[in-house]
Residue frames relative to the residue before (quaternion, step in Angstrom):
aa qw qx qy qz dx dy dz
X 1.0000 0.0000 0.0000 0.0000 0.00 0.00 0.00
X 0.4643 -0.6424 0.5382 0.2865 3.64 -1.19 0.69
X 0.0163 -0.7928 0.5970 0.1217 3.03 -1.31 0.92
X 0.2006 -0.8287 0.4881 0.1863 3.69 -1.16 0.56
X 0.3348 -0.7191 0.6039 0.0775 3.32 -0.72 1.91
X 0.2326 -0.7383 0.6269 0.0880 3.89 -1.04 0.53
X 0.1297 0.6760 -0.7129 -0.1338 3.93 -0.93 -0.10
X 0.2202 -0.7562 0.5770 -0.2159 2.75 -0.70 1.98
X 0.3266 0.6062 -0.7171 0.1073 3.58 -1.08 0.70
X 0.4895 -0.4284 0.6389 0.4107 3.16 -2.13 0.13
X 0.8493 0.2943 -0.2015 0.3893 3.89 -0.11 -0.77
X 0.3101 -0.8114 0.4554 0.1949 2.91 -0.82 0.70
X 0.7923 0.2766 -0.3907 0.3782 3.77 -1.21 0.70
X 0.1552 0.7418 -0.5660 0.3244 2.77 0.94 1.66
X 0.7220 -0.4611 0.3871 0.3409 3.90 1.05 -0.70
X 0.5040 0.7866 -0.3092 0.1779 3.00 1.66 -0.65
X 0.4702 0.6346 -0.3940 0.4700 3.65 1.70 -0.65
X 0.6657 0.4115 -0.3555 0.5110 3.86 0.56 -1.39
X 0.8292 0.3343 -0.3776 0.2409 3.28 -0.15 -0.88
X 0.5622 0.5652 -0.4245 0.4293 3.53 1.58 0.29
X 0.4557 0.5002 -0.4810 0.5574 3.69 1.11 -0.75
X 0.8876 0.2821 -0.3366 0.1392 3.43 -0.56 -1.73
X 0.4617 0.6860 -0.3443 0.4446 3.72 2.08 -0.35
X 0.7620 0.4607 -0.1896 0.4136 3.61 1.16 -0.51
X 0.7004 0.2774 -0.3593 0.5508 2.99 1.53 0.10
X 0.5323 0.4882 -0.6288 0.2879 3.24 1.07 0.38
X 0.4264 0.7676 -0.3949 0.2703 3.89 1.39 -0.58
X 0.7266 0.2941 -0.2243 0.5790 3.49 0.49 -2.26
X 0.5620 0.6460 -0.4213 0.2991 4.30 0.44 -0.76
X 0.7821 0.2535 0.0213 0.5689 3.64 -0.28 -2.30
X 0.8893 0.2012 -0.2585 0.3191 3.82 0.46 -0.20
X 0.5833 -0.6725 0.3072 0.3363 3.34 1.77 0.04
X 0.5407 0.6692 -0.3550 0.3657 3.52 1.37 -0.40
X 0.5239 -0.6313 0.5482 0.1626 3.19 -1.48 0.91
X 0.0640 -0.8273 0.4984 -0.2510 3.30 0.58 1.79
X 0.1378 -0.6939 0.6979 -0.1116 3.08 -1.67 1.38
X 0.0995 -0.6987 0.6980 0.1212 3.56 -0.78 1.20
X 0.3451 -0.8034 0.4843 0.0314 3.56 -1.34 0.91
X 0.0838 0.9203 -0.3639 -0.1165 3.07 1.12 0.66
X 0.0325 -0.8303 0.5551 -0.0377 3.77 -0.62 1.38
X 0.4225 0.5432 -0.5865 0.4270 3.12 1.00 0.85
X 0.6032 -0.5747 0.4937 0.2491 3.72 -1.77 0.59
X 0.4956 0.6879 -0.2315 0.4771 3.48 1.61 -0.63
X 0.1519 0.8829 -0.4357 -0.0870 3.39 0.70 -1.12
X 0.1052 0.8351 -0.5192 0.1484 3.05 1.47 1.68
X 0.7176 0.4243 -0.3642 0.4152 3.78 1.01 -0.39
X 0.7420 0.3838 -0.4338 0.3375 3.39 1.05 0.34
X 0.6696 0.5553 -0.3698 0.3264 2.93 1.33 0.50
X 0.3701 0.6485 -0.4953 0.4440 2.98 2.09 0.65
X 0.5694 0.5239 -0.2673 0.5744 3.54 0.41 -1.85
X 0.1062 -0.7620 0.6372 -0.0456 4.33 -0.19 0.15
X 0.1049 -0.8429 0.5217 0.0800 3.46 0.25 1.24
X 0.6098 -0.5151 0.3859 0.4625 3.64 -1.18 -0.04
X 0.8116 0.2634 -0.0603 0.5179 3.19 1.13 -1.15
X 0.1614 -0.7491 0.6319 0.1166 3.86 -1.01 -0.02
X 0.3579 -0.6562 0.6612 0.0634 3.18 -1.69 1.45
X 0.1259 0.7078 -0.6907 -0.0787 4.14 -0.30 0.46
X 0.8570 0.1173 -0.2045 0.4581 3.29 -1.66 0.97
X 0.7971 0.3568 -0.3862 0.2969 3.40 0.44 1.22
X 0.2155 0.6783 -0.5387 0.4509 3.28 1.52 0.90
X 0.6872 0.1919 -0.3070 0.6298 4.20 0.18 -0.23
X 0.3449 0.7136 -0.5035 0.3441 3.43 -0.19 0.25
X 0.5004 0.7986 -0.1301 0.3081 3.15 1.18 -1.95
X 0.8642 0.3037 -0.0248 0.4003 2.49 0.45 -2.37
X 0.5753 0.5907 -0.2828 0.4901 3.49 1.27 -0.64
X 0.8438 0.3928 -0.1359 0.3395 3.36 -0.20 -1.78
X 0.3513 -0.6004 0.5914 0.4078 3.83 -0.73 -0.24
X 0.3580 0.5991 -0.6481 0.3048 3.99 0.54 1.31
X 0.5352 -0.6667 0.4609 0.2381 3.57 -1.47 1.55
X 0.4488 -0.7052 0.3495 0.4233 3.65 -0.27 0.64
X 0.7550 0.5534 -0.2443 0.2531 3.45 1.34 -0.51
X 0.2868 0.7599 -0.2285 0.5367 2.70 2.33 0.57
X 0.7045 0.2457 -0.0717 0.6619 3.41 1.69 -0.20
X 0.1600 0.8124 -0.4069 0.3858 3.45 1.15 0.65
X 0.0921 0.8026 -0.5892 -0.0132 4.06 -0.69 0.27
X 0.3899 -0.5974 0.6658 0.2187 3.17 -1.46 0.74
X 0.3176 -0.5984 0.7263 0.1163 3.17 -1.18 1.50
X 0.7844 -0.3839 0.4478 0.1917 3.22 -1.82 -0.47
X 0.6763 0.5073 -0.1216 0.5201 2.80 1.43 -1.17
X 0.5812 -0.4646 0.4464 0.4970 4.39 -0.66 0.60
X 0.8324 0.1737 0.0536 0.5236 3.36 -1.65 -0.26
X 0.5965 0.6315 -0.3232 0.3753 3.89 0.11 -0.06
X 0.1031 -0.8350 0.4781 -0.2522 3.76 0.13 1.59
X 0.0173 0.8724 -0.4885 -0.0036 3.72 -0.64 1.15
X 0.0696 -0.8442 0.5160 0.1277 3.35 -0.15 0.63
X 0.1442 -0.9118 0.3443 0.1710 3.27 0.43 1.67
X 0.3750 -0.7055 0.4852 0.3554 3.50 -1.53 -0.08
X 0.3413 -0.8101 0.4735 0.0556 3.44 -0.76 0.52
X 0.7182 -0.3753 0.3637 0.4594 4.07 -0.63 -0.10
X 0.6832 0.4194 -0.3053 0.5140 3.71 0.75 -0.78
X 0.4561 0.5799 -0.4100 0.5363 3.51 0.77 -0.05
X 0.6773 0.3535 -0.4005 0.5060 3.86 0.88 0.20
X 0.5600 0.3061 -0.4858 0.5972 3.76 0.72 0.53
X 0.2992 0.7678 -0.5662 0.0208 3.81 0.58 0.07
X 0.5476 0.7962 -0.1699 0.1932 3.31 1.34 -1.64
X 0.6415 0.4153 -0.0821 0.6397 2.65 0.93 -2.47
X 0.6466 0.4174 -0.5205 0.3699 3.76 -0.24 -0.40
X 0.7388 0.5277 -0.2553 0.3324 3.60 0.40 -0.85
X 0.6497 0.1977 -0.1532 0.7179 3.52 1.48 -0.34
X 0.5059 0.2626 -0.6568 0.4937 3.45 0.53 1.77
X 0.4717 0.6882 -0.4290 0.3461 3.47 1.29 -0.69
X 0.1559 0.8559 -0.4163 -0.2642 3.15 0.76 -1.80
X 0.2508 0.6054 -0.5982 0.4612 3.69 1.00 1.61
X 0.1752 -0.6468 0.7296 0.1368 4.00 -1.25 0.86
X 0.8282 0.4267 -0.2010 0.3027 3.04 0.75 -0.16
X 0.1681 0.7623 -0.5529 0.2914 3.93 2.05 0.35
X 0.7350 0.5154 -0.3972 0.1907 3.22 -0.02 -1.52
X 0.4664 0.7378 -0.1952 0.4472 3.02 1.68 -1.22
X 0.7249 0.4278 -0.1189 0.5267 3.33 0.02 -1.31
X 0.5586 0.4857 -0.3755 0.5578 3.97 0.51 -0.54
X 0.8086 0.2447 -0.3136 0.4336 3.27 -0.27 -1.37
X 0.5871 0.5640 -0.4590 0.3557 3.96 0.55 -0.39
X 0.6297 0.4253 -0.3151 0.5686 3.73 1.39 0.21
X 0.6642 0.4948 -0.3243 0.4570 3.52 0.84 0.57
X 0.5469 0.7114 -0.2471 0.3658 3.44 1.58 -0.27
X 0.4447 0.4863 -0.3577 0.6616 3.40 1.74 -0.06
X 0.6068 0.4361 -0.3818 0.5440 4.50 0.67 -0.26
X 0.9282 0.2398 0.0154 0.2840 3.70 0.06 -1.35
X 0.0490 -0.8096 0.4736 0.3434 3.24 -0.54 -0.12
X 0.6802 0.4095 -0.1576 0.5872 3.45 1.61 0.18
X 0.2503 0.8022 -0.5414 0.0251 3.49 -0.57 1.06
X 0.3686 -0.7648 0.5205 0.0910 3.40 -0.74 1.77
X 0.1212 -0.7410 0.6312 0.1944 4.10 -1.15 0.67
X 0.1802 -0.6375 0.6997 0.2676 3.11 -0.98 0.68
X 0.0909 -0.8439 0.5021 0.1657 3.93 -0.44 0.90
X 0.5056 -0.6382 0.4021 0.4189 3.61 -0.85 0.25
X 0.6365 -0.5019 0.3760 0.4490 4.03 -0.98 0.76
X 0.6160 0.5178 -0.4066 0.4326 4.18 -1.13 0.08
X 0.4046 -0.5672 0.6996 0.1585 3.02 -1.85 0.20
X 0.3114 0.7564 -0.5273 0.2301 4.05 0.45 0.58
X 0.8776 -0.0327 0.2469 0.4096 3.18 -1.39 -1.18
X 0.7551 0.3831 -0.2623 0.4628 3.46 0.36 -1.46
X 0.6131 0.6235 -0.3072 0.3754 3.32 0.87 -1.53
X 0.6024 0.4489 -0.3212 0.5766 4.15 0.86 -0.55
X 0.6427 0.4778 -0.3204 0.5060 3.67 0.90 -0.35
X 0.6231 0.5132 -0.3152 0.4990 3.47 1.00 -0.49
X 0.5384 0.7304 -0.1809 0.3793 3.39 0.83 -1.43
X 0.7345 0.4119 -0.1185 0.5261 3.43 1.14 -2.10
X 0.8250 0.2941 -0.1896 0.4438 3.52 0.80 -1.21
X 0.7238 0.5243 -0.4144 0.1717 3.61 0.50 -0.15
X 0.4544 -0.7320 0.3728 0.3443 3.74 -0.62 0.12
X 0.8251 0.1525 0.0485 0.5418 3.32 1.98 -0.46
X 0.2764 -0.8591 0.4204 0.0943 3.06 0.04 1.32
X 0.0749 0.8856 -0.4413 -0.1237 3.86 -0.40 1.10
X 0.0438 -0.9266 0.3535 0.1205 3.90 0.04 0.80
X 0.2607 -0.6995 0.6063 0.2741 3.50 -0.42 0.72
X 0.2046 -0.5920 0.7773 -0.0584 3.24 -1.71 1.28
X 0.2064 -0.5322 0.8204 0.0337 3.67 -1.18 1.31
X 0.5038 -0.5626 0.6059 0.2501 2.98 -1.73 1.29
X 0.6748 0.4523 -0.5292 0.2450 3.45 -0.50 1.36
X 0.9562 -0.1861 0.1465 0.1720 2.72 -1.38 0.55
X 0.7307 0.3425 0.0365 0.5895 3.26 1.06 -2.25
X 0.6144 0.5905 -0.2191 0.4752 3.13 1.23 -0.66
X 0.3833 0.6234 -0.3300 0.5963 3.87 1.63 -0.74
X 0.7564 0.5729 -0.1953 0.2480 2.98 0.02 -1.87
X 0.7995 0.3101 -0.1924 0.4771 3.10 0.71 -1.31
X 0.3680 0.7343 -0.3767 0.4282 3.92 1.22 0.24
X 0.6673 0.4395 -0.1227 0.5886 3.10 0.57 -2.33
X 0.8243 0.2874 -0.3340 0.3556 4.22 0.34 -0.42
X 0.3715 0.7097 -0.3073 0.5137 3.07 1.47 0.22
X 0.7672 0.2774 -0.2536 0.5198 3.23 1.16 -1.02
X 0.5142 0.7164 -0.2716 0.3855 3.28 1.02 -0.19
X 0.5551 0.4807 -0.2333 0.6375 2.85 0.97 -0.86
X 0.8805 0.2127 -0.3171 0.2810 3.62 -0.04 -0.74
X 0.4794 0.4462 -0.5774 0.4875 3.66 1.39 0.37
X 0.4095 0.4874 -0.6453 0.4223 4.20 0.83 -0.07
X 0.8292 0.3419 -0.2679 0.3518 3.76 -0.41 -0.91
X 0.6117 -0.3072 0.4115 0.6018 3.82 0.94 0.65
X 0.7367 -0.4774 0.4740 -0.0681 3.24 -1.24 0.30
X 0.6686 0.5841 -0.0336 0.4591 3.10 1.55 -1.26
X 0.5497 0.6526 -0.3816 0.3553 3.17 0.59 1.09
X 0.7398 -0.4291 0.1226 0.5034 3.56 -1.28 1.07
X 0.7445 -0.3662 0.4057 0.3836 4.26 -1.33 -0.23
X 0.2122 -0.8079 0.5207 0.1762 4.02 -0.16 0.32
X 0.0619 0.7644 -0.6411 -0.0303 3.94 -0.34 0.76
X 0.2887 -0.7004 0.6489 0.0711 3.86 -0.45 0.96
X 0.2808 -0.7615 0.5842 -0.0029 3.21 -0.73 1.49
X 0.0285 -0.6226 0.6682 0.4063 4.06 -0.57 -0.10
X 0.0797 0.7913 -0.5929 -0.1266 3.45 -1.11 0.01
X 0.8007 0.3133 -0.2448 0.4481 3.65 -1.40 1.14
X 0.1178 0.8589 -0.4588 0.1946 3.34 1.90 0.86
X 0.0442 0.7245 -0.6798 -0.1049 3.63 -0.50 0.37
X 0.1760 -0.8896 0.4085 0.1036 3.77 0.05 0.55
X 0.5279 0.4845 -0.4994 0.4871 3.77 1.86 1.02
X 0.4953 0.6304 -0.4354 0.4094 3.56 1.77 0.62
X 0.3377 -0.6217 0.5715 0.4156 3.95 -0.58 0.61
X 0.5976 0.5607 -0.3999 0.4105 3.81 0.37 -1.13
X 0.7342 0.5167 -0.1472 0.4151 3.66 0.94 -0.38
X 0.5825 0.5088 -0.0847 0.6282 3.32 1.48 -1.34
X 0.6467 0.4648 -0.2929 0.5291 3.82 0.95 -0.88
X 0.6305 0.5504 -0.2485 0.4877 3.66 0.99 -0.96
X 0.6647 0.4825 -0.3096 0.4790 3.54 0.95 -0.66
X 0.8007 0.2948 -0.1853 0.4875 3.54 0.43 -1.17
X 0.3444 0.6205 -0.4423 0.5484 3.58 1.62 0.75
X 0.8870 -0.0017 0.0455 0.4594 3.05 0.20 -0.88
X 0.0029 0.9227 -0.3854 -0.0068 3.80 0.93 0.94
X 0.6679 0.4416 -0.3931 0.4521 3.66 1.27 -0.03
X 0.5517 0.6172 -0.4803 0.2899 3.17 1.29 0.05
X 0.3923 -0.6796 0.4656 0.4094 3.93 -0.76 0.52
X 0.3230 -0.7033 0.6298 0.0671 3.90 -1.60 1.20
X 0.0675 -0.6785 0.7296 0.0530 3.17 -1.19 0.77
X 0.3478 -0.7296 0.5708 0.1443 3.77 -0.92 1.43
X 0.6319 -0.5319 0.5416 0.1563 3.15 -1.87 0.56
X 0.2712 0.7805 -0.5465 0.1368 3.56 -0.26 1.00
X 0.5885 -0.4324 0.4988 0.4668 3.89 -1.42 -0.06
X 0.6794 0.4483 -0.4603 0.3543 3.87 0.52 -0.46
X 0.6923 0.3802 -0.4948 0.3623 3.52 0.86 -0.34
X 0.5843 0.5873 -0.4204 0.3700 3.56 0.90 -0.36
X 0.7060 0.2875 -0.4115 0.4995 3.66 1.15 -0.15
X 0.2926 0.5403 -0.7349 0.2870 3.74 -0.03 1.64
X 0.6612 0.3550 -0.5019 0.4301 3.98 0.76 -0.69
X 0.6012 0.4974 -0.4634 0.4201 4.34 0.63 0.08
X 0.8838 0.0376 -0.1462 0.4427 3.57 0.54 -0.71
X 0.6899 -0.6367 0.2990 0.1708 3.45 0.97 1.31
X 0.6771 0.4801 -0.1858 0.5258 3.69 1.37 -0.10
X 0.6540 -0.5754 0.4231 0.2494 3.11 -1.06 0.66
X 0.7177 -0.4336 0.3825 0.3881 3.51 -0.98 0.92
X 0.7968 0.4328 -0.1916 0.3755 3.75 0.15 -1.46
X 0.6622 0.4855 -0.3188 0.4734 3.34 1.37 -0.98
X 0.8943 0.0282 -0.1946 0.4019 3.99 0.68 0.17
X 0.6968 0.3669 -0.2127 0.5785 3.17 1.55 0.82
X 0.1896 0.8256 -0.5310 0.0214 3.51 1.28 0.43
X 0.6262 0.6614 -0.2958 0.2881 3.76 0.84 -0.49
X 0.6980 0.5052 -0.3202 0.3937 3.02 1.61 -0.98
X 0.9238 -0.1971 0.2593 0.2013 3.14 -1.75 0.23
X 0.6974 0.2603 -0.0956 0.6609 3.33 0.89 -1.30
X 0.5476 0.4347 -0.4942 0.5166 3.90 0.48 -0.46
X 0.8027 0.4128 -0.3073 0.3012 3.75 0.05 -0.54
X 0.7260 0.3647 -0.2966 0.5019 2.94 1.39 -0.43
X 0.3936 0.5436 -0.5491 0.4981 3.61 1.40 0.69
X 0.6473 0.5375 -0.3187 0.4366 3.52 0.43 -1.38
X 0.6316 0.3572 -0.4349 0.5332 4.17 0.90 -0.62
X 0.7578 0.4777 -0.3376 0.2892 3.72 0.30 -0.98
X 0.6512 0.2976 -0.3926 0.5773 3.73 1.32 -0.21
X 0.3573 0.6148 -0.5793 0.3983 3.59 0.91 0.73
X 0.7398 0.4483 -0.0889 0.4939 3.35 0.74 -1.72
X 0.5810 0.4826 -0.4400 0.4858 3.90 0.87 0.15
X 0.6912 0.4492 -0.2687 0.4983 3.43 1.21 -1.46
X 0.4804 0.5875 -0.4758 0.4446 3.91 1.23 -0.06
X 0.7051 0.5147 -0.2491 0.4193 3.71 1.05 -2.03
X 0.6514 0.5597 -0.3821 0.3412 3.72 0.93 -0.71
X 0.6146 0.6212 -0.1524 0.4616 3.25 1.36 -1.15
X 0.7264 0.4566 -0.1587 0.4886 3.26 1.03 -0.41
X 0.7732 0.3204 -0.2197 0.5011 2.96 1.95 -0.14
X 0.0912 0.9573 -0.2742 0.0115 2.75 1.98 0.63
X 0.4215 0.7499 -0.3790 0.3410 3.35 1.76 -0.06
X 0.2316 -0.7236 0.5201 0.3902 3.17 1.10 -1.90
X 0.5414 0.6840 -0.3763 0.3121 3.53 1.44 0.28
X 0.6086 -0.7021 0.3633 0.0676 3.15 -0.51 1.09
X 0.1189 -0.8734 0.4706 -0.0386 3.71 0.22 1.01
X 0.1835 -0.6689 0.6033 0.3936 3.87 -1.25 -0.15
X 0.3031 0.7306 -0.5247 0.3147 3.76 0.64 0.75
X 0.3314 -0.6465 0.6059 0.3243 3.93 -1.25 0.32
């Protein structure tokens, strides 16, 4: 059965690009799945890590409009079993198209034509609570959020949830992510033993060289720190999916 992972935040530079490259290759890599990262941010910071061979401009919104199959726009990455569905400039009218569209649920319906290709499909989503973000909401099975140990970053978590017991309750699983631990910060160290079941990904120079050499954590640093503790956290998603093997939808984190 397909499953759809999300990286989901209200704020942006939380990480949410790395933790989609490095979640997708831990998918098609350590578990073998036939994995697709979706990139629906306007940035298109995770497809320009993962550097495909080829490039689609002005047809990532399309999608949502046209009757074109999303897997008609599929790429081979580099990587085995590893699929990008990149995002491009038109992906900044994405919004307004979706609330003239008025479906919450296209996004849905797209990916439900792609489940005969994959057995994993990862969003990289854009930062906000808007249009797309109600599309996520409808179609994913799992909601991952990077939290920077700070403050503002709390903030936007705790309203996140809020927002989703406002709307009933009824929304995909929540997995709080720290992310960017630096652990000689107290503001950081306090955040950890705050919140100790949550999984941490640390702050190092190896994730900062993915924008120099364009590759996923695992493909030139599987040893380090943050590669391992990606490899545990898509250990512990593929644990949460399994456990929900139903697909039923919960208002639990």
């Amino acid at each position: 059965m397909m499953r759809t992972i999300a990286i989901y935040s209200l704020k942006g530079g939380v990480g949410k690009s790395t933790f989609a490259v490095n979640l997708a290759w831990a998918s098609a890599t350590l578990s073998a799945r036939r994995t697709l990262l979706w990139d629906l941010d306007p940035q298109g910071a995770a497809s320009w890590l993962l550097d495909p061979a080829a490039t689609q401009r002005d047809a990532a919104r399309a999608l949502f409009a046209r009757d074109v199959a999303p897997a008609s726009l599929c790429q081979h990455t580099p990587i085995d079993r590893l699929d990008l569905l990149a995002a491009d400039p038109s992906l900044r009218g994405l919004e307004r198209q979706l609330f003239d569209l008025g479906k919450r649920k296209r996004l849905a319906r797209l990916l439900d034509g792609l489940d005969k290709h994959y057995d994993r499909v990862l969003l990289d989503c854009p930062p906000g609570l808007m249009e797309t973000g109600e599309q996520v909401l409808h179609a994913a099975d799992i909601l991952i959020v990077p939290v920077v140990p700070s403050p503002l970053a709390r903030k936007s978590l705790d309203d996140l949830v809020a927002y989703l017991l406002e709307r009933g309750g009824n929304h995909p699983p929540i997995l709080p992510v720290l992310s960017m631990v630096d652990r000689r910060r107290k503001l950081h160290q306090a955040a950890q033993e705050a919140y100790p079941d949550w999984p941490a990904i640390p702050y190092e120079s190896a994730v900062e060289q993915m924008g120099a050499r364009r590759r996923p954590l695992g493909a030139y640093a599987p040893g380090s720190p943050a590669a391992i503790q990606f490899a545990n956290l898509w250990a512990a998603i593929e644990r949460r999916l399994a456990s929900n093997g139903d697909g039923t939808r919960s208002g639990s984190g």
